[in-house]
C-alpha positions in Angstrom: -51.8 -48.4 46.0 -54.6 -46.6 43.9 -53.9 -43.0 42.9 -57.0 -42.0 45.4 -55.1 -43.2 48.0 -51.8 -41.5 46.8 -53.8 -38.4 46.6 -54.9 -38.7 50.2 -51.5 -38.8 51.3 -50.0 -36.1 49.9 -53.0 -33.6 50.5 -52.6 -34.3 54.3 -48.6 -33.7 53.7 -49.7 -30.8 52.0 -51.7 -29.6 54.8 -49.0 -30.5 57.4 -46.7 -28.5 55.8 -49.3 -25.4 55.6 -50.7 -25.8 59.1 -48.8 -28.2 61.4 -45.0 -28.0 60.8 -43.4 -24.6 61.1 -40.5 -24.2 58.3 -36.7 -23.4 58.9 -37.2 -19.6 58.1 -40.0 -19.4 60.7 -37.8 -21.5 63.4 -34.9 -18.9 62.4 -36.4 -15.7 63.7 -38.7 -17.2 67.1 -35.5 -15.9 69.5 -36.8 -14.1 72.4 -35.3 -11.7 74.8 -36.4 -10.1 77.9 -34.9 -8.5 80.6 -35.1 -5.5 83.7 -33.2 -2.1 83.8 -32.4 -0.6 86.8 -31.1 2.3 88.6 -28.0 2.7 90.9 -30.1 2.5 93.9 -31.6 -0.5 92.3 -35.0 0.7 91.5 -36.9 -0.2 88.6 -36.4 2.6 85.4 -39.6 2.8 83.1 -39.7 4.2 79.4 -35.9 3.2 78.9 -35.8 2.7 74.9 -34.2 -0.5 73.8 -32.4 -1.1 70.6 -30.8 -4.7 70.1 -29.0 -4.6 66.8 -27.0 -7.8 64.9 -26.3 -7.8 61.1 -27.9 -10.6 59.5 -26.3 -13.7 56.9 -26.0 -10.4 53.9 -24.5 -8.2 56.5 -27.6 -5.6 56.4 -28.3 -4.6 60.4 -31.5 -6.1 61.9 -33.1 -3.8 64.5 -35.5 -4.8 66.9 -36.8 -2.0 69.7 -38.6 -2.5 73.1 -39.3 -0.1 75.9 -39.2 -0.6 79.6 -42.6 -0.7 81.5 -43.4 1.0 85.1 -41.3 -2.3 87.0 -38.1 -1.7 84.2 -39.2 -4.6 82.5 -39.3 -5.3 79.0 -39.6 -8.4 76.4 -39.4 -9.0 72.6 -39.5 -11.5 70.1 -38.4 -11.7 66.5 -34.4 -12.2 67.1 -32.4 -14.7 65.0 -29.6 -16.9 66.7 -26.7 -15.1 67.3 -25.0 -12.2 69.2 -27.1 -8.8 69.3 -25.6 -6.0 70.7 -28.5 -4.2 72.6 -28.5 -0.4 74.1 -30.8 0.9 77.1 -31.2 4.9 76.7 -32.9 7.5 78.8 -31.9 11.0 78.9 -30.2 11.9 82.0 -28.5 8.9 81.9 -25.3 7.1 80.3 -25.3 4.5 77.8 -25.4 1.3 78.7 -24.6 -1.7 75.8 -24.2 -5.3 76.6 -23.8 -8.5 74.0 -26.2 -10.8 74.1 -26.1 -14.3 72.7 -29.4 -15.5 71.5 -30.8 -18.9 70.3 -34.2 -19.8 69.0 -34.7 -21.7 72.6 -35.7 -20.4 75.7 -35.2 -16.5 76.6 -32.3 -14.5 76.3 -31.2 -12.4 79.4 -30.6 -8.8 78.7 -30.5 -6.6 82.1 -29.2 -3.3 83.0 -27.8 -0.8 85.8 -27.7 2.7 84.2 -25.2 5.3 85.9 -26.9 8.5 86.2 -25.3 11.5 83.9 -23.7 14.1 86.7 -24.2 17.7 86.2 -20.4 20.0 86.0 -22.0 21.5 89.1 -22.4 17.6 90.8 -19.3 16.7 90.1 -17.5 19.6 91.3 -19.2 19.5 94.3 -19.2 15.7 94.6 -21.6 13.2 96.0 -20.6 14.0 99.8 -21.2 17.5 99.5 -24.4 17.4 98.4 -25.8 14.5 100.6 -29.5 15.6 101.7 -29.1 18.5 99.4 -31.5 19.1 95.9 -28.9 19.2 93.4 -31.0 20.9 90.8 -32.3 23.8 93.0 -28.6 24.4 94.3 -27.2 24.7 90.5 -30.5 27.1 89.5 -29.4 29.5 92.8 -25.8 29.5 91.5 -26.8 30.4 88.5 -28.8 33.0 89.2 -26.2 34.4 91.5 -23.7 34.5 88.1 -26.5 35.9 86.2 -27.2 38.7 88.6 -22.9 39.2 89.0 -22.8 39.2 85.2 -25.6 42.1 84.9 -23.9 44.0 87.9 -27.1 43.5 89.7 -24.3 43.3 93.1 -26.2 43.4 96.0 -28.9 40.7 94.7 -25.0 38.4 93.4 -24.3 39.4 96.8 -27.4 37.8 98.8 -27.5 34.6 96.6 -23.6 33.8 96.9 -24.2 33.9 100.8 -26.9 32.0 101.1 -25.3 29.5 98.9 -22.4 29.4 101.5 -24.5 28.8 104.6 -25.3 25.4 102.4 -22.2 24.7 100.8 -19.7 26.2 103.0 -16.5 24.2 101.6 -17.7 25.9 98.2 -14.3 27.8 98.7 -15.0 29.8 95.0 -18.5 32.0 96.1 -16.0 33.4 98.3 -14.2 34.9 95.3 -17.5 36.0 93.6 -18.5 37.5 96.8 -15.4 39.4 96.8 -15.9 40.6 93.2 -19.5 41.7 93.6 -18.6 43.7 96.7 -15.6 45.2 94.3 -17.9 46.1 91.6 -20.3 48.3 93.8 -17.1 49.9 95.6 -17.2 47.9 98.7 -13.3 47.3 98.4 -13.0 46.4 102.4 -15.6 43.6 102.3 -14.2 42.5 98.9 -10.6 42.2 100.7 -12.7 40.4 103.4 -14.0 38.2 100.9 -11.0 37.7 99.1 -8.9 37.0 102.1 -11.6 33.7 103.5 -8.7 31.9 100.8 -5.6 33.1 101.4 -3.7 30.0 101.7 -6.3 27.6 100.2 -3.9 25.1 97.8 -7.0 25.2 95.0 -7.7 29.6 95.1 -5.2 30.7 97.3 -3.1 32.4 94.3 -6.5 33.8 92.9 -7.1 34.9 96.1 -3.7 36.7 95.8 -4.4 38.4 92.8 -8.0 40.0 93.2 -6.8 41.2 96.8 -3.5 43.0 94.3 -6.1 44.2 91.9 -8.6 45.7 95.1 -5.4 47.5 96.6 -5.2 49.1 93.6 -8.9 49.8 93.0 -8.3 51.5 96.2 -5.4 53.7 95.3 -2.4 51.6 96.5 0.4 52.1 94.1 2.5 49.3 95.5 -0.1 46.8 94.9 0.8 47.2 90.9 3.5 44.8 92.3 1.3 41.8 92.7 -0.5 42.2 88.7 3.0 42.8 87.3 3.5 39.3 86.3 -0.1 38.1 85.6 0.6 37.8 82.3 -2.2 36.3 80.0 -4.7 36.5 82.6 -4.8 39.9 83.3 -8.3 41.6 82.7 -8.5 44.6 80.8 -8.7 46.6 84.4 -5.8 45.5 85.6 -4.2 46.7 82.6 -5.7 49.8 82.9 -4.8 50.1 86.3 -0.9 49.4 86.0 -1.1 52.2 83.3 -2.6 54.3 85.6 0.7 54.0 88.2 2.8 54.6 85.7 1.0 57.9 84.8 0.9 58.8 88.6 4.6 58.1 88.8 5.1 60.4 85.3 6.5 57.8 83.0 4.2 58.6 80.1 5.6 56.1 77.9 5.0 52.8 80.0 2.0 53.8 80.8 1.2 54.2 77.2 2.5 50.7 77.1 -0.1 49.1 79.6 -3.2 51.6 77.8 -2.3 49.5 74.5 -2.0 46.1 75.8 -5.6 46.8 77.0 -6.8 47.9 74.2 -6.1 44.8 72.4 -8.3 42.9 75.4 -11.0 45.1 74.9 -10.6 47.3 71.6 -14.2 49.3 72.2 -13.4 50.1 75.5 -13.3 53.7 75.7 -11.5 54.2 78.6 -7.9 53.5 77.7 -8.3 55.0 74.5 -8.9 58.5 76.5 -5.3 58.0 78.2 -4.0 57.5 74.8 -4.7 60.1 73.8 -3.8 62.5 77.0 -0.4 60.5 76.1 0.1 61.7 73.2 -1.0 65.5 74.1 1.5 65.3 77.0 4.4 64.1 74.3 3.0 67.2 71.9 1.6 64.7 68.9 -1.7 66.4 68.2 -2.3 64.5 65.1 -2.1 61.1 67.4 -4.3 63.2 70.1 -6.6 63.9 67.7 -7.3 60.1 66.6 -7.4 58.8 70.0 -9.6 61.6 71.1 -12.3 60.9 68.0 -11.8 57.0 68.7 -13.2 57.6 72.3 -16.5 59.2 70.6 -17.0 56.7 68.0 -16.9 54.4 71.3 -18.5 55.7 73.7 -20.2 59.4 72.7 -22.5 59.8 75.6 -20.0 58.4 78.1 -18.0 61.2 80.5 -15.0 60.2 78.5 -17.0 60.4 75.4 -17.8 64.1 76.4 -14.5 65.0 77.7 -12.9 63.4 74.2 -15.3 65.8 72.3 -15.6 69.0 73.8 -11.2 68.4 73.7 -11.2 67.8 70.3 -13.3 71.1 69.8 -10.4 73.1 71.6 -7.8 71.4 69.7 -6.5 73.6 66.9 
């Protein structure tokens, strides 16, 4: 053979290798992957991010990314052989991984049925409840109604609570906020109304129980105290107040004094049972404790009736 002939041949192995015959490395990283991602209903999810991940021979983690078109499809290329474990993400929705074995032939599957995320309002309710219902509008109403309860705005609480009702009538709960709007503008019969739509529910019945105790006494029923005496950590800092204030009718200054303190530690700038501290302490004859609860209803509450009261007492005081 003459060297231009040996020449010859290895230029075109040369060019082989350069042009015609793909090397390991390339081979090594030609794995494909597609797949679709549905819903529940089994329709098609579009712009669901994709993250297939798989550390590679040196343990660093190899990332490829794809995104779901308008039919919930989506493909990509680049993958070595091996499992990948790949993630489909859209917000409003859960998580949903799978392992996926790849090889540098053919086209690995990779398809998904994401579980919507349920709202705490959706899953109280429950899927029944809400069948032919919009979700989304019925949770804005409810909150408004809170929002509206929360700023004492009653009568509008009052109007969204109901309406509420006529849609979600085994929404046992509005019946309770119902009752507590109607107590908070003074309505205490259509709060006991309210209240009573429950007696003997297994879930609010007991609830019920209680905010029909505390109205009673709202409404000047001394035996009603009966049904708060043993609320225990969830009494409010009313029905506090209001067990103090039977015992004050009844003349025993010094448990009443007991229930004013216990609700000053639930609500220490509440000026209220700071006031019948301090009418405690005149009716015992210890000014000097008079005097402190007196000034700690100004520094509360100045321009309040209380407030006033407080002050123009402390004036008088010698």
């Amino acid at each position: 053979m003459t060297f231009s002939h040996v020449s010859r041949g290895l230029l075109v192995v040369a060019l082989l290798l350069a042009v015609g015959v793909p090397s390991a490395l390339a081979q090594a990283n030609a794995g494909r992957m597609s797949g679709r991602v549905l819903d529940e209903e089994r329709e098609p999810l579009a712009s669901v991010a994709i993250l297939a991940e798989a550390p590679d021979r040196n343990g660093v983690v190899q990332r490829i990314e794809a995104t779901s078109d308008d039919n919930g499809r989506f493909t990509a290329i680049g993958f070595t052989s091996g499992q990948w474990r790949v993630a489909a993400t859209l917000d409003g929705y859960e998580v949903s991984p799978l392992v996926v074995q790849v090889r540098q032939t053919g086209v690995a599957e990779a398809s998904f049925t994401m579980t919507r995320v349920l709202s705490a309002f959706e899953r109280m309710i429950g899927e029944e409840g809400l069948e032919g219902l919009d979700a989304d509008a019925l949770e804005a109403d409810l909150k408004g109604a809170d929002s509206a309860l929360d700023a004492q705005e009653f009568d509008q609480a009052i109007a969204a609570y109901n309406k509420l009702l006529e849609q979600l009538p085994h929404f046992t709960f509005i019946h309770l906020n119902v009752g507590n709007a109607h107590r908070g503008k003074g309505d205490y019969e259509a709060a006991l109304a309210s209240y009573e739509q429950l007696v003997g529910d297994p879930d609010r019945g007991q609830q019920a129980e209680v905010e029909i105790a505390r109205t009673r006494l709202a409404m000047g029923d001394l035996d009603a105290a009966a049904g708060l005496v043993n609320a225990g950590a969830d009494a409010t800092r009313e029905d506090l107040y209001n067990l103090g204030e039977v015992d004050f009718a009844r003349g025993d200054v010094d448990a009443a004094a007991g229930w004013y303190e216990k609700a000053t530690m639930v609500d220490p700038n509440w000026e209220k049972p700071w006031f019948k501290l301090a009418l405690v302490a005149l009716n015992k004859g210890d000014m000097e404790a008079a005097k402190q609860n007196f000034q700690k209803v100004v520094d509360i509450a100045p321009n309040s009736e209380d407030g006033a009261q407080a002050q123009a007492t402390l004036s008088a005081l010698p």
